[in-house]
Each structure stands twice: as C-alpha cells, then as structure tokens.
C-alpha positions as CSV (number, residue, x, y, z in Angstrom):
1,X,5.2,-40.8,40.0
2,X,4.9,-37.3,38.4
3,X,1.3,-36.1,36.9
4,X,0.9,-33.1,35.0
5,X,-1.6,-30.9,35.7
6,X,-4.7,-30.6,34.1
7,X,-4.8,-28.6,30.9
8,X,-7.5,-26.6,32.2
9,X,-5.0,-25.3,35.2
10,X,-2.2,-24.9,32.8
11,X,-4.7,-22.7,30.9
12,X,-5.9,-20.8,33.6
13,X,-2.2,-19.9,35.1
14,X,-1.6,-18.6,31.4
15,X,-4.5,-16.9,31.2
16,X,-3.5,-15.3,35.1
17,X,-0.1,-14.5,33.5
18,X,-1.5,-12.8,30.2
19,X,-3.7,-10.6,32.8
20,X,-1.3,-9.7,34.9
21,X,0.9,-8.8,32.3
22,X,-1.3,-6.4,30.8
23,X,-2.4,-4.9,34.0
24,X,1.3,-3.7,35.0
25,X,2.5,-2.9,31.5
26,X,-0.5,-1.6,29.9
27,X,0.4,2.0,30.1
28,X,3.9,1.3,28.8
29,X,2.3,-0.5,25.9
30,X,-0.3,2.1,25.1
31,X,2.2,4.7,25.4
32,X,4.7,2.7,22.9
33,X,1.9,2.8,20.4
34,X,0.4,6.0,20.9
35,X,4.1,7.4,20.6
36,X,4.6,5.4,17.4
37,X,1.7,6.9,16.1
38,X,2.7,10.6,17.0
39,X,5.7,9.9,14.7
40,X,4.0,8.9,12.4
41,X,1.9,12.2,12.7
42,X,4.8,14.5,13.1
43,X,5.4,15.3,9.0
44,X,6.1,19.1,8.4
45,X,5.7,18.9,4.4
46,X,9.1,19.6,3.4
47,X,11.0,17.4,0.8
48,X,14.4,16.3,1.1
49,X,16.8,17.5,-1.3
50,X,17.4,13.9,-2.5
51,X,13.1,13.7,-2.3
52,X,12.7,16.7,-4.7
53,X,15.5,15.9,-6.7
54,X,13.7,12.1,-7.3
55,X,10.2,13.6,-7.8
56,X,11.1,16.6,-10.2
57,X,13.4,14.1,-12.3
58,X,16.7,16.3,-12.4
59,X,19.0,14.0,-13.8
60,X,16.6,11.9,-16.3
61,X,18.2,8.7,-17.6
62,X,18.7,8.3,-21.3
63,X,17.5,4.5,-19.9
64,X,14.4,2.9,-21.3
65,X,11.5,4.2,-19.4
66,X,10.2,2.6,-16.8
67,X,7.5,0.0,-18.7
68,X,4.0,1.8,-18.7
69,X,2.9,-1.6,-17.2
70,X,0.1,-1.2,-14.3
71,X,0.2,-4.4,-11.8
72,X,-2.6,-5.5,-9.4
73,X,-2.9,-8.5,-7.1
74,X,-6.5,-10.1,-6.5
75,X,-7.9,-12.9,-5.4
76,X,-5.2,-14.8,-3.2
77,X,-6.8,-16.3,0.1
78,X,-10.2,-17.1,-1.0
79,X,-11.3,-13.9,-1.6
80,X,-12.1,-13.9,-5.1
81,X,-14.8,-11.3,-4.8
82,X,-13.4,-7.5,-6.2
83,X,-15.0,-5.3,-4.2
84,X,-16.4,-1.2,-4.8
85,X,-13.1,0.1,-3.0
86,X,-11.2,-2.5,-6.1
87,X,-12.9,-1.1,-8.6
88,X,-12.4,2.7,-7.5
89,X,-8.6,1.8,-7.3
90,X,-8.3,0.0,-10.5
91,X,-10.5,2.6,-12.3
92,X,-8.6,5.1,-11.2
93,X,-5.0,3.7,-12.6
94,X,-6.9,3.5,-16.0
95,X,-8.0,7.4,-15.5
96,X,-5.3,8.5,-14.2
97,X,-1.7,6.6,-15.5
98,X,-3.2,5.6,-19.2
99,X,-1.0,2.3,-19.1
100,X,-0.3,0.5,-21.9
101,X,-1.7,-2.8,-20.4
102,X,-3.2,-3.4,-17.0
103,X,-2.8,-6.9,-15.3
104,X,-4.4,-8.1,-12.8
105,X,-2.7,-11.1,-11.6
106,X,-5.0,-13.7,-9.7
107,X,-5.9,-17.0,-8.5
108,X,-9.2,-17.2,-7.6
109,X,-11.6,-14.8,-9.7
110,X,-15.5,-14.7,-9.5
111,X,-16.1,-13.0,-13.2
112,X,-19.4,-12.5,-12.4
113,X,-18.7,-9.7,-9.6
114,X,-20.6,-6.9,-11.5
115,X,-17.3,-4.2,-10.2
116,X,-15.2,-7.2,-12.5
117,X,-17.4,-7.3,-15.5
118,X,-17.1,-3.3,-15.0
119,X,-13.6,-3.7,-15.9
120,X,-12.9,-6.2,-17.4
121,X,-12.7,-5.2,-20.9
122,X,-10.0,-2.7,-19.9
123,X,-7.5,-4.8,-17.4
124,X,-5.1,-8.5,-18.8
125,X,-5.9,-11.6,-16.6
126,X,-2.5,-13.4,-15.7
127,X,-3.3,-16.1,-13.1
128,X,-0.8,-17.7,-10.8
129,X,-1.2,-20.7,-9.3
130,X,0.9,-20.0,-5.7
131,X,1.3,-23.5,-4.2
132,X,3.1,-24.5,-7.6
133,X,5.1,-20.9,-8.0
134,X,5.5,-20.8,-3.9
135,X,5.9,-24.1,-2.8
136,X,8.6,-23.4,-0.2
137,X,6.8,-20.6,1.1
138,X,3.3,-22.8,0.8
139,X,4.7,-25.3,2.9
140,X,5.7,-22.9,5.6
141,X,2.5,-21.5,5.5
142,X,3.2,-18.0,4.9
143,X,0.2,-15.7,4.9
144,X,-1.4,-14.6,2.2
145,X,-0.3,-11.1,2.3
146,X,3.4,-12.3,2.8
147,X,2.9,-14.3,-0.1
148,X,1.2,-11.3,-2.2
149,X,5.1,-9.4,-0.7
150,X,6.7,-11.8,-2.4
151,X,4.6,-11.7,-5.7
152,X,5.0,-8.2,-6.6
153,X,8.8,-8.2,-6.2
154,X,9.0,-10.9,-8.8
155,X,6.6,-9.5,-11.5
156,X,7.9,-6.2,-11.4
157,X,12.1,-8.0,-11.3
158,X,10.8,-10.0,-14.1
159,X,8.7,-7.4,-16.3
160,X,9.2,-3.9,-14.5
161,X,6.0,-1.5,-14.3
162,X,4.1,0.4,-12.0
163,X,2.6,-1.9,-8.7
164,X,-0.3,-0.6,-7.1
165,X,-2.2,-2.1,-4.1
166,X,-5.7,-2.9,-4.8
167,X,-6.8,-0.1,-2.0
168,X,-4.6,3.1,-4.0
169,X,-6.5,5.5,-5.5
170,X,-3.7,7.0,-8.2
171,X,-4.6,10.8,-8.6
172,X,-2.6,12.0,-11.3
173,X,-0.4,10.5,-14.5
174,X,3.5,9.1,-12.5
175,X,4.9,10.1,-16.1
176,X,7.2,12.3,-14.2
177,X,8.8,9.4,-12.8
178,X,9.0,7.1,-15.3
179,X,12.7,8.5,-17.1
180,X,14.1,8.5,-13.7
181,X,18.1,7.3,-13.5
182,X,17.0,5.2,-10.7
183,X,15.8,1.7,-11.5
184,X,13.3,1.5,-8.4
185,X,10.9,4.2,-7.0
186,X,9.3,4.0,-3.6
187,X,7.5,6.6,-1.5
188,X,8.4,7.2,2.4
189,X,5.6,5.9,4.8
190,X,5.1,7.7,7.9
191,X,5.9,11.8,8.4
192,X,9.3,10.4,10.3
193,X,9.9,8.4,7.1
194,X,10.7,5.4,9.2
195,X,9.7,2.8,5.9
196,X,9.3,2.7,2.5
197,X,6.0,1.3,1.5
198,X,5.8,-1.8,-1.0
199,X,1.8,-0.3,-1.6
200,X,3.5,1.5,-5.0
201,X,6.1,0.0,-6.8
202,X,7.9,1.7,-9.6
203,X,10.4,-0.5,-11.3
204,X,12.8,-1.2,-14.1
205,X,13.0,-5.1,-15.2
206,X,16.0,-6.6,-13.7
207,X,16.4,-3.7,-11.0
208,X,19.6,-4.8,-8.8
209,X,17.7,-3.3,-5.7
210,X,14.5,-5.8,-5.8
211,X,16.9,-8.8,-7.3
212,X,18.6,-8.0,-3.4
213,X,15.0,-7.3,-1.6
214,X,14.1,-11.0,-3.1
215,X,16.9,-12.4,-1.7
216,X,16.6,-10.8,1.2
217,X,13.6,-13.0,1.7
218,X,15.2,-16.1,2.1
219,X,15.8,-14.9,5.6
220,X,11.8,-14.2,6.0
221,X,10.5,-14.6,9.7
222,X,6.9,-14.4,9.4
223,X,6.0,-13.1,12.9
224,X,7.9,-9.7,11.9
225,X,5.0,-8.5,9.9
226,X,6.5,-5.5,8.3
227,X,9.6,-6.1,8.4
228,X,10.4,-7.3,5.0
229,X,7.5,-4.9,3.4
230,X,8.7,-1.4,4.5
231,X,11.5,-1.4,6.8
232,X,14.1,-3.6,5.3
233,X,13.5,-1.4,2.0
234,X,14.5,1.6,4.3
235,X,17.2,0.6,5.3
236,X,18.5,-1.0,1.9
237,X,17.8,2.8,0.3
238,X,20.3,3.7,3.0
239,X,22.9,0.8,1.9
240,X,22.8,1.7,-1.2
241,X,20.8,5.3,-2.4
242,X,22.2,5.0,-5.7
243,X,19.8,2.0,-6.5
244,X,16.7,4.0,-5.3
245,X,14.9,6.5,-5.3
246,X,12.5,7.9,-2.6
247,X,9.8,10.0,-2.2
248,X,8.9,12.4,0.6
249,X,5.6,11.3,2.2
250,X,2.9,13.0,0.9
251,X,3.7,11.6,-2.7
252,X,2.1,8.1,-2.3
253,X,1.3,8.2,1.4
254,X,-0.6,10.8,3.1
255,X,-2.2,11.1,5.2
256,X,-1.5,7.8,7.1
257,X,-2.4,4.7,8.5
258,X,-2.8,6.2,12.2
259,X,-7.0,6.2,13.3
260,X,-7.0,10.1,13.5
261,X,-6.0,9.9,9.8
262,X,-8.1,7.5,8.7
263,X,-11.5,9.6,10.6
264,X,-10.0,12.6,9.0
265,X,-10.7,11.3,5.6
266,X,-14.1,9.9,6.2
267,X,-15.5,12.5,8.3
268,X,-18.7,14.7,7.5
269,X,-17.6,17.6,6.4
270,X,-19.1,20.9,7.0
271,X,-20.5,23.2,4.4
272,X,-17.4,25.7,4.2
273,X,-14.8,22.3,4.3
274,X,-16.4,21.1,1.2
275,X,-15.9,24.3,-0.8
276,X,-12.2,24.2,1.0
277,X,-11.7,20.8,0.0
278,X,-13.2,21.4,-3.4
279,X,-10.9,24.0,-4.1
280,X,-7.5,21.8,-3.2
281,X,-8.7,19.6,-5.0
282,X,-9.1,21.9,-8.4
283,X,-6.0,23.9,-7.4
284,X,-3.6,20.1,-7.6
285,X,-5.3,18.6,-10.1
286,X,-7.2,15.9,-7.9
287,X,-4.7,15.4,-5.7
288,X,-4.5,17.3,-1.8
289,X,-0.9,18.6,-1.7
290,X,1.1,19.8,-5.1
291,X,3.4,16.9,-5.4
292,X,0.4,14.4,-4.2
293,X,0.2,11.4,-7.2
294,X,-1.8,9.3,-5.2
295,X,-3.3,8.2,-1.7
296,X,-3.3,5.1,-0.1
297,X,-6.6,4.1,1.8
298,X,-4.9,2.0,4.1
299,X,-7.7,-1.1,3.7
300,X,-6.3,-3.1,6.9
301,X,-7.3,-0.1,9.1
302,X,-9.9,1.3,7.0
303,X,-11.6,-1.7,5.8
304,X,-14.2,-2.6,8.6
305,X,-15.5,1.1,9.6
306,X,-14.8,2.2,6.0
307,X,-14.1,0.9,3.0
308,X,-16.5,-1.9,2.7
309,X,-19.2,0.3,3.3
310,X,-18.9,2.1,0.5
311,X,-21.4,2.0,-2.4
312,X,-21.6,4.6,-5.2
313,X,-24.4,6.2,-3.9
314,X,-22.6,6.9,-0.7
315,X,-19.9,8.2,-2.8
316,X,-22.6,10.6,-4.6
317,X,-24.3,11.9,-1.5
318,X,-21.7,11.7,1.4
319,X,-19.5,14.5,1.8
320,X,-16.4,13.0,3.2
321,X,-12.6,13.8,1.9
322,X,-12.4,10.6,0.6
323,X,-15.4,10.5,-1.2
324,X,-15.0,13.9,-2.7
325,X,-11.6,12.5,-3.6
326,X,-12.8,10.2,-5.7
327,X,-16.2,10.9,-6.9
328,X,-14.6,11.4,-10.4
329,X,-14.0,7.8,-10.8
330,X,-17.2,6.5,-10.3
C-alpha cells in the first residue's frame, strides 16, 4: 500500500528545489532586474510631440473642465493612522491645486491622529464601506491596494477630479491641464515610458477610457501586481490615444522608483548642492525640471528607510532633496 512521505521531506525537497533554483539562475535573475531598472534610468528629458502638445494644452476643449475635485484614499487595511508623509501630501494639494473640495475617502479613520486633526477642517470625509461596495472582489480576497485600484477608477468615472496617492507631493497648480480635449490625463512612469501610473489621475466624469479600464478588471489576476495599475493603461493609450492624454515622465514621475533614485532624494547634501538645489527649486517654482507639477515619493520603496522616519524637525534640519522639496509645506 502507498504512504506518502512525511511533510517534513516534502518540505525539505522544496526547500532543495527553491535553492538550487536560485543558485543556477541567480545571475540571470539579478541581471533581469538590474536591466529593468537601467530602463527605467535611461530618460533623456525630451517630451514627445504628443507629450508637449498634452502638457502645454494646444487644442483646449470648449468641454467643462476637468472638476477642481482633489481625491485621496486612507485608511483601507487597518491602517487607519495618517501618517507625517500623509499630511505633507495632502497639505501640499491644498497649497498647491486650491481645489474646490478635498475628499478623503476612508474606512477606517483614527480622528485623533494629531496630522488628521491638522487637516481636517480643510479636507470632506466620504467613507466607504468595501466588503459591501466590493463584495466580489472581498470574497476573492483581493489586496488592499488592488482594491484601492479599483476605488479610484470608480470615483473619478463617477464624479471626475484630480486622484492623488497619499505619498505625492503636488508642486505646482495642474490648472494647465484641466481644459484639456482629452477626458483622462496620466503621466508616463519609467524614463522608457513602459506604464502609465494610476498614482495621479486626472479625469472627466464619465470618461469612456476609465469606463473600459474598469471593465477591464473583470479579467483581474491578482498575482500580476502591476498589471492592471500601469501597464494595461499603456497599452490602452496605444489602442486608443484619442481618449488619453500622456505626459512625458518628469511631469508626475521623476525621479523613479529604482533604489539609486530613491538615495538620490534623501541623501545629505553638501554645502554647494543645497545652494544648487535651492536655486532649481526658485528657478521652477518648487518643482526640479520646468514642466515638473509634482513628484511621487514612491512609499512601497521608500517607506521603511525613508518615509516613516520623517518628523518635521527632520524636515527643518536635514538637508536632503526631498526635504528641501517640501519644507514649504510644513
């Protein structure tokens, strides 16, 4: 009569199979990422014809306007605690886009968090409830960010506005965007411009491009984690351009997610690349590049080593990019 084996051997020949793999395809796999990330690098800071044409608003729309509607998502997952890097984002879409009304769409909210009460007198509560406005995706147990995907496609097909991930800092007003013929705005991630982030959503109510990018979902595989977030968009925009418009890079998205990017932007600085720094900063109007409305701090790389370190005070006394960046919003 058969009898498996143990567990513990079924484990260990895994675990013998996992080890092995690595030890033969390691360099292929560390050269597949490190390769991925040179792309990603490899931006030489010219616009596109069709990228300048969608930033400086050639052909504005005698549409309505793009609503002056500001959109964040908090508190999905148990993590109903804003933190300094929340605030700084928020703040800075008050500062820096004037909305008529900010929402911050929730489910779990702890009102005490002093970075909340900061705000709150400024920003719309709208809660959700997700297992009763999800319950498909609920039951399949999508993750929260997934979820959160899903959200912001909705809102913004339902109301239109301006989305902005809780970890963007917005540098200067997106009026210039908001006449555009285009129903939907989305900037280019990556220097080879191989997505197009869902991090900053601009959007007419009813846009035909996210009422097909929510459909789109019903084909969701949740292992393909960004996928449906900033490739498919891509290669929608390429489908059909005259639904969308995109942005070159360095609009929304630059520097980048890659770990050189992310130490450049938190690095010391020296004495002379402070009063360099400063001076970009003067010359664009807060921003680092001419066309720069706002930067992404990339929170899923950044967050450990970074971004939940910061305090006001390191703001105040550091001297990083970043904290130069944004020491007006404190």
């Amino acid at each position: 009569m058969f009898r498996p084996p143990p567990k513990s051997v079924v484990v260990g020949v895994a675990v013998a199979w996992v080890l092995i793999f690595l030890f033969f395809f390691r360099p292929t796999l560390e050269l597949h990422f490190n390769n991925s990330e040179i792309l990603t690098e490899s931006y030489d800071f010219h616009e596109t014809s069709e990228e300048a044409q969608c930033f400086k608003n050639i052909h504005a729309s005698s549409k309505s306007p793009i609503p002056r509607v500001v959109h964040f998502l908090w508190g999905f997952g148990n993590h109903p605690e804003m933190t300094f890097m929340n605030y700084l984002a928020i703040r800075s879409a008050l500062i820096s886009l004037k909305p008529d009304t900010l929402k911050l769409h929730y489910e779990e909210l702890s009102r005490d968090n002093i970075w909340f009460q900061r705000l709150q007198d400024n920003i719309t509560l709208v809660h959700h409830n997700m297992t009763v406005e999800y319950p498909k995706q609920t039951k399949e147990h999508w993750q929260v960010s997934h979820m959160a995907d899903a959200l912001r496609l909705d809102i913004l097909h339902r109301e239109g506005g301006i989305y902005s991930d809780a970890d963007v800092i917005a540098l200067q007003s997106f009026n210039i965007l908001l006449h555009n013929e285009r129903d939907v705005i989305l900037g280019h991630e990556g220097g080879d411009r191989h997505g197009l982030c869902n991090a900053i959503i601009l959007a007419r109510p009813d846009a035909a491009f996210l009422g097909q990018w929510i459909d789109r979902y019903n084909d969701f595989v949740p292992s393909e984690w960004n996928y449906h977030s900033v490739l498919l968009p891509k290669e929608m925009s390429l489908e059909q351009p005259s639904e969308i418009c995109t942005l070159a890079p360095n609009v929304f998205f630059w520097p980048t997610w890659t770990h050189r990017h992310i130490r450049y932007m938190h690095a010391d600085l020296s004495r002379e690349e402070v009063v360099e720094v400063e001076n970009l900063l003067d010359t664009y109007g807060g921003a680092f590049y001419s066309n720069q409305l706002a930067y992404h701090a990339w929170s899923q790389v950044a967050r450990e080593e970074y971004l939940d370190r910061l305090t006001p005070e390191l703001v105040k006394e550091k001297d990083t990019r970043f904290n130069l960046m944004v020491r007006r919003f404190l």
